[in-house]
Backbone as CSV, one residue per row, in Angstrom:
resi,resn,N_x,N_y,N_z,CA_x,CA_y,CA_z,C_x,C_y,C_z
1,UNK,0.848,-1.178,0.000,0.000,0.000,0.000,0.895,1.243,0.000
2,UNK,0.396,1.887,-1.012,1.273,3.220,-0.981,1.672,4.078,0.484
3,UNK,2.233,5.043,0.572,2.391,5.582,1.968,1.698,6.670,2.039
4,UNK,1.057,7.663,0.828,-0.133,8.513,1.129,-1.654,7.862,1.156
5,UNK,-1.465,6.561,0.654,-2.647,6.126,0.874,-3.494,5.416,2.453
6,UNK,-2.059,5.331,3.247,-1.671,4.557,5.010,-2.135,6.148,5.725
7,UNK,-1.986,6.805,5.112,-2.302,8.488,5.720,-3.318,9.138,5.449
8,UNK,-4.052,8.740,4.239,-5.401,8.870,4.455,-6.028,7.919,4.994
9,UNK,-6.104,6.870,4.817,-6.857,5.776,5.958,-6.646,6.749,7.385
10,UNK,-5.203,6.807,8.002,-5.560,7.132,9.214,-6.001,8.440,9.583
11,UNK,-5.991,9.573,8.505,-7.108,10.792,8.122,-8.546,10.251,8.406
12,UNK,-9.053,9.431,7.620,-10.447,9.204,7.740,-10.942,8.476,8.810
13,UNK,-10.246,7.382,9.821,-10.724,7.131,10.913,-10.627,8.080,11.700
14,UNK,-9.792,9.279,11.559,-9.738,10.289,12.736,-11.079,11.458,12.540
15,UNK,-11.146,11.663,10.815,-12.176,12.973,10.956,-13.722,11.763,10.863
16,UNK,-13.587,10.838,10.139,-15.470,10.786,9.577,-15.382,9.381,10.609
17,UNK,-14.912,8.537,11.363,-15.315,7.887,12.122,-14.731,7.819,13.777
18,UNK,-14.327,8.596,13.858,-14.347,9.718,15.231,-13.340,9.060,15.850
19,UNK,-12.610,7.849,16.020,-11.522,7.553,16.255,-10.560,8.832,16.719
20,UNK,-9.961,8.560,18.163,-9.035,9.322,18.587,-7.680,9.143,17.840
21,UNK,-6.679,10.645,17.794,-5.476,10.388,16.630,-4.561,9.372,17.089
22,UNK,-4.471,8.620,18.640,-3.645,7.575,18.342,-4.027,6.043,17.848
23,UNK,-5.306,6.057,18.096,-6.481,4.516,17.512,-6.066,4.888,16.331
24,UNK,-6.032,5.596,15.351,-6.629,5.870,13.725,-5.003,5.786,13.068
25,UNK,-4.364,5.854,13.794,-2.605,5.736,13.698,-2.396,4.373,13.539
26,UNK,-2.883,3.560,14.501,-2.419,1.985,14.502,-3.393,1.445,13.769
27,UNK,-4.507,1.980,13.773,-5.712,1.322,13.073,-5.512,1.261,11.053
28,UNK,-4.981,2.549,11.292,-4.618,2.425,9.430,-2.917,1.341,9.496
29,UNK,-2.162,1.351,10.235,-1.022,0.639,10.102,-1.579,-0.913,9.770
30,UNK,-2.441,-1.025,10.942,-2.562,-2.352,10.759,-3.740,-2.989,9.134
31,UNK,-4.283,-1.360,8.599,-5.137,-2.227,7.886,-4.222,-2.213,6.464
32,UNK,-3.045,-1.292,6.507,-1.829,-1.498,5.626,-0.773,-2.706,6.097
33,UNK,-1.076,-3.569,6.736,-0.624,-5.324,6.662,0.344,-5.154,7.681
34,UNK,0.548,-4.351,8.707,1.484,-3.989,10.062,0.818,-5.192,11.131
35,UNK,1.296,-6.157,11.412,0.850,-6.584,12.561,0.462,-6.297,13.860
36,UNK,-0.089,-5.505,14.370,-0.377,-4.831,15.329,-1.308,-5.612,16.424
37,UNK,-1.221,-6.427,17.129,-2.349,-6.969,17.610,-3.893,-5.953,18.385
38,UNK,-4.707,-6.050,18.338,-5.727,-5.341,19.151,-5.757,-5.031,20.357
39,UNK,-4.440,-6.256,20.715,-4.940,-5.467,22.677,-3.879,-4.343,22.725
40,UNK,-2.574,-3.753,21.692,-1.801,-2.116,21.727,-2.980,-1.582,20.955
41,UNK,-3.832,-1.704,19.977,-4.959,-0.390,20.077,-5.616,-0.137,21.209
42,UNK,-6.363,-1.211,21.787,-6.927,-0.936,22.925,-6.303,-0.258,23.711
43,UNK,-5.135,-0.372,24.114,-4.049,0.062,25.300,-4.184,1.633,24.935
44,UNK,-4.371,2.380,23.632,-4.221,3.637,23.747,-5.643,3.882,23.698
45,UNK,-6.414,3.488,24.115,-7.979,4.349,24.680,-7.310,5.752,25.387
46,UNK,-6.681,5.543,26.445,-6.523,6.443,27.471,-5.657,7.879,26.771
47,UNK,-4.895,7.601,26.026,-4.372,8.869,25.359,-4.994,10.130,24.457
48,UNK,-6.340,9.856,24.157,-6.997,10.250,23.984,-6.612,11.992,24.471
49,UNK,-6.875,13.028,23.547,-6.365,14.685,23.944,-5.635,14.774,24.712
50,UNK,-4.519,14.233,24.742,-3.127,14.468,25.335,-3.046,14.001,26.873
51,UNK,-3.227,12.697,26.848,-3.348,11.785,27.879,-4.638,12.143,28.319
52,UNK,-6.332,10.999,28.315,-7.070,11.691,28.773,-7.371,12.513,29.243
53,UNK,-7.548,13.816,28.258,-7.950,15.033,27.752,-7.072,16.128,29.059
54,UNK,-5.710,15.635,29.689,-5.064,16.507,30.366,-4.055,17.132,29.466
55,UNK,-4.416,17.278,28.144,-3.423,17.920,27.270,-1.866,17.952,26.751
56,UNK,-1.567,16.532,27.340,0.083,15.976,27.581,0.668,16.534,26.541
57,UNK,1.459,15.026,26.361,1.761,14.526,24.902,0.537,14.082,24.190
58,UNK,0.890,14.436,22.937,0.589,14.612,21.714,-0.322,13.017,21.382
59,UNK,-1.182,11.976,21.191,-1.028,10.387,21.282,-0.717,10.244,19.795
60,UNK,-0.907,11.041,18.663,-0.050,10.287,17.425,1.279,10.253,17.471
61,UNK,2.188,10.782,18.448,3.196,10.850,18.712,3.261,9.876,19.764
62,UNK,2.753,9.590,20.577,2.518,8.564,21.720,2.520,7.237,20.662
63,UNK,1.531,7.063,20.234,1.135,5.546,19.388,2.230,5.738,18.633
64,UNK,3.004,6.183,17.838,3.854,6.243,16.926,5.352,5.398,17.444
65,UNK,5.589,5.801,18.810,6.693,5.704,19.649,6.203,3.925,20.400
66,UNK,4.726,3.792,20.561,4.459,2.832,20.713,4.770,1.386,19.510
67,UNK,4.318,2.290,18.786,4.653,0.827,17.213,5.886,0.587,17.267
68,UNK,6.938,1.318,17.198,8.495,1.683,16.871,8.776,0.726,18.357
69,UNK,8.504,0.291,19.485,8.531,-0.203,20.631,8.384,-1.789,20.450
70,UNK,6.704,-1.947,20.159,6.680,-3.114,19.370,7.225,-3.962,18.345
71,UNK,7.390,-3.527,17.241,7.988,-3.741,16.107,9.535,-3.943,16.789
72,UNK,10.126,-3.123,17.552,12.019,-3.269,17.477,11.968,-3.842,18.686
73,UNK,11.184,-3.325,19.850,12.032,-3.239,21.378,12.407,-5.254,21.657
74,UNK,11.976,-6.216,21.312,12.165,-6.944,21.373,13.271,-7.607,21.343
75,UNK,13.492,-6.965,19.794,14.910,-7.461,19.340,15.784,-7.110,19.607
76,UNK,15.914,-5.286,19.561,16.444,-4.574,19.531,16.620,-3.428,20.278
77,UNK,16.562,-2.802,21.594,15.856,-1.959,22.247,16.607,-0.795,21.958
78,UNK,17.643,-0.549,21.705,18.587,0.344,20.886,17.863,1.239,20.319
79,UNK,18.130,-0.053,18.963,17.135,0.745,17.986,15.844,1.417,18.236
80,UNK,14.958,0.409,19.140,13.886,0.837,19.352,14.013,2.552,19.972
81,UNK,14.829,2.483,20.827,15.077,3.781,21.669,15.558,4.975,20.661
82,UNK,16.777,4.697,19.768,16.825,5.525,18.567,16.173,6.203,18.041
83,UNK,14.939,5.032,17.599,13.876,5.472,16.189,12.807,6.296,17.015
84,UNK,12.900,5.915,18.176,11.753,6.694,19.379,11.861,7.740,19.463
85,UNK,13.172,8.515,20.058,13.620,9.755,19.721,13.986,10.226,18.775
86,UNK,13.824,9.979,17.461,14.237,10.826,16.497,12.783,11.149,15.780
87,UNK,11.582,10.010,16.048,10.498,10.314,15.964,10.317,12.107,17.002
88,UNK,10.191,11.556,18.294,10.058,12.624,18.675,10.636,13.947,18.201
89,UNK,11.859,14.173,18.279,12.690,15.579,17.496,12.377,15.929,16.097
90,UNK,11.765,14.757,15.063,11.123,15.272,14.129,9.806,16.006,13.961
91,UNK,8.743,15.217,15.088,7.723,16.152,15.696,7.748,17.394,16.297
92,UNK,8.697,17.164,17.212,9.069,18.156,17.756,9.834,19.690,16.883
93,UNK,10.326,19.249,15.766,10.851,19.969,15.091,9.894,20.670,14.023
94,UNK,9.191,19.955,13.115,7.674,20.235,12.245,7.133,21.408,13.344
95,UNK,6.057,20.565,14.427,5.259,21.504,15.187,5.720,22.099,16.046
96,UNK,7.127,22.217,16.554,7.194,22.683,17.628,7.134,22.794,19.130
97,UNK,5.914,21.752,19.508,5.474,21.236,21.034,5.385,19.935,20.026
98,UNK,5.386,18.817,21.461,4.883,17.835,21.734,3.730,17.817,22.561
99,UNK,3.103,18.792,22.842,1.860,18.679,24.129,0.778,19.590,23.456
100,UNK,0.021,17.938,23.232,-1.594,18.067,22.615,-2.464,19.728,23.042
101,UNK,-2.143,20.315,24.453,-2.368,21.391,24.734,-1.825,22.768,23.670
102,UNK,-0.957,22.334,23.669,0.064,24.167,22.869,-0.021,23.574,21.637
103,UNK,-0.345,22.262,21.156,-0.548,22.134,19.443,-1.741,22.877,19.105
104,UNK,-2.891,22.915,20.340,-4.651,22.746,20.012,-4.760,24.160,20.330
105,UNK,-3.493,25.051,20.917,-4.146,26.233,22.238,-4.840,27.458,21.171
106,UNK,-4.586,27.038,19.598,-5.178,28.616,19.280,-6.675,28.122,18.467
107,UNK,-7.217,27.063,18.777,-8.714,26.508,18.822,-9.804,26.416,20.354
108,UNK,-10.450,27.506,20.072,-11.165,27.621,20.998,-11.926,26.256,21.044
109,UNK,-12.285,25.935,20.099,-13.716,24.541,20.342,-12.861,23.549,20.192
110,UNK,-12.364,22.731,20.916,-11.398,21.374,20.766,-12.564,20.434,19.663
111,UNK,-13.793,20.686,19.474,-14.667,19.699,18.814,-14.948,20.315,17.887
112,UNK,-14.183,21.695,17.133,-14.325,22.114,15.371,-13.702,21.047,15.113
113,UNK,-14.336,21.551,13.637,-13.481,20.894,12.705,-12.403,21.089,12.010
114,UNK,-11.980,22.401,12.390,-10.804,22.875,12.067,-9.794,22.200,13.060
115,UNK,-10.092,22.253,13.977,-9.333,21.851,14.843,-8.542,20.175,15.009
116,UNK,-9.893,19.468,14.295,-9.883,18.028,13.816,-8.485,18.264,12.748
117,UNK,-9.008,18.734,11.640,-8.588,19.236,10.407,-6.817,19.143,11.027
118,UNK,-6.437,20.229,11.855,-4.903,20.426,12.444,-4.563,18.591,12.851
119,UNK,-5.135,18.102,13.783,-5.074,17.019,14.204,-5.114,15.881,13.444
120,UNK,-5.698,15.829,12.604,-5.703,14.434,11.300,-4.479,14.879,10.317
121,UNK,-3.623,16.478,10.113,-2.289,16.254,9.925,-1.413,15.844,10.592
122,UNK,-1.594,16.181,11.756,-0.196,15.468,13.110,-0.256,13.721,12.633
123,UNK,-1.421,13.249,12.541,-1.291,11.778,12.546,-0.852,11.697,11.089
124,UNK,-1.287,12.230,10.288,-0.555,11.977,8.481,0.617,12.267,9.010
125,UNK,1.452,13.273,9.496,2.836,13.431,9.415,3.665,12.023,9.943
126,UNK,3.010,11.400,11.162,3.672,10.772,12.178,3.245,9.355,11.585
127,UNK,2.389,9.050,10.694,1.928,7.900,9.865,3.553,8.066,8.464
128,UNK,3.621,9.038,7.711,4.474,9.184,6.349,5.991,8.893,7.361
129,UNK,6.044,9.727,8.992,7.487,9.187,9.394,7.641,7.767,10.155
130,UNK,6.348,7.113,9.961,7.228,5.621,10.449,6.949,5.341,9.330
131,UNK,6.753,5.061,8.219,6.837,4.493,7.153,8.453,4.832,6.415
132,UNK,8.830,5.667,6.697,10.454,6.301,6.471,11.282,5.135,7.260
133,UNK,10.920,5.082,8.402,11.644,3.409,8.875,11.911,2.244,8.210
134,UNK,12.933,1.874,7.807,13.367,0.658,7.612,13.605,-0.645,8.219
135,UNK,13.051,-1.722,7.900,13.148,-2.655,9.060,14.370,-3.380,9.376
């Protein structure tokens, strides 16, 4: 599957089937042939608006750091730790914060759709940079 096509999948579970941005992250990985089992989607219920809705971290950046965990930490925890932080500093570098709060702070209604709109790019960005990973 192409890699803009893994980024709209996880675009459209985030805006038209309401999926939070770290579910719609693993949810398009896995329906692009990523093994992901269901009980790490489940596990990010709680990240939901920046750690249930206390505005943390970011959860497409959360789930992102989560896959990169799964996928390596096994084998490799190095790597895993590597690809973790350089995820982060690339986020961090694009937007600027990592905390779902200061990404969202100049949207008054956290439930526009503009605001969605900002948020279903964070997960395209953080969907196109694990696909930049090599296994």
């Amino acid at each position: 599957m192409e890699k803009e096509a893994v980024a709209n999948i996880a675009r459209q579970l985030y805006l038209e089937e309401g999926y939070s941005c770290s579910t719609s992250l693993l949810l398009a990985l896995k329906k692009a042939g990523i093994d992901i089992p269901d009980s790490i989607i489940l596990s990010v219920a709680g990240l939901r608006s920046g750690i249930g809705g206390a505005g943390c971290v970011c959860g497409a950046l959360m789930a992102s750091v989560l896959t990169v965990g799964y996928l390596y930490g096994k084998t490799d925890e190095k790597k895993a730790s590597k690809l973790s932080a350089n995820l982060h500093n690339k986020f961090k570098e694009q937007f600027k914060s990592t905390c779902c709060r200061v990404l969202t702070r100049k949207y008054s209604d956290f439930k526009s759709l503009e605001r969605k709109e900002h948020c279903a790019g964070l997960v395209e960005f953080m969907i196109l940079e694990l696909q930049k990973i090599e296994g």
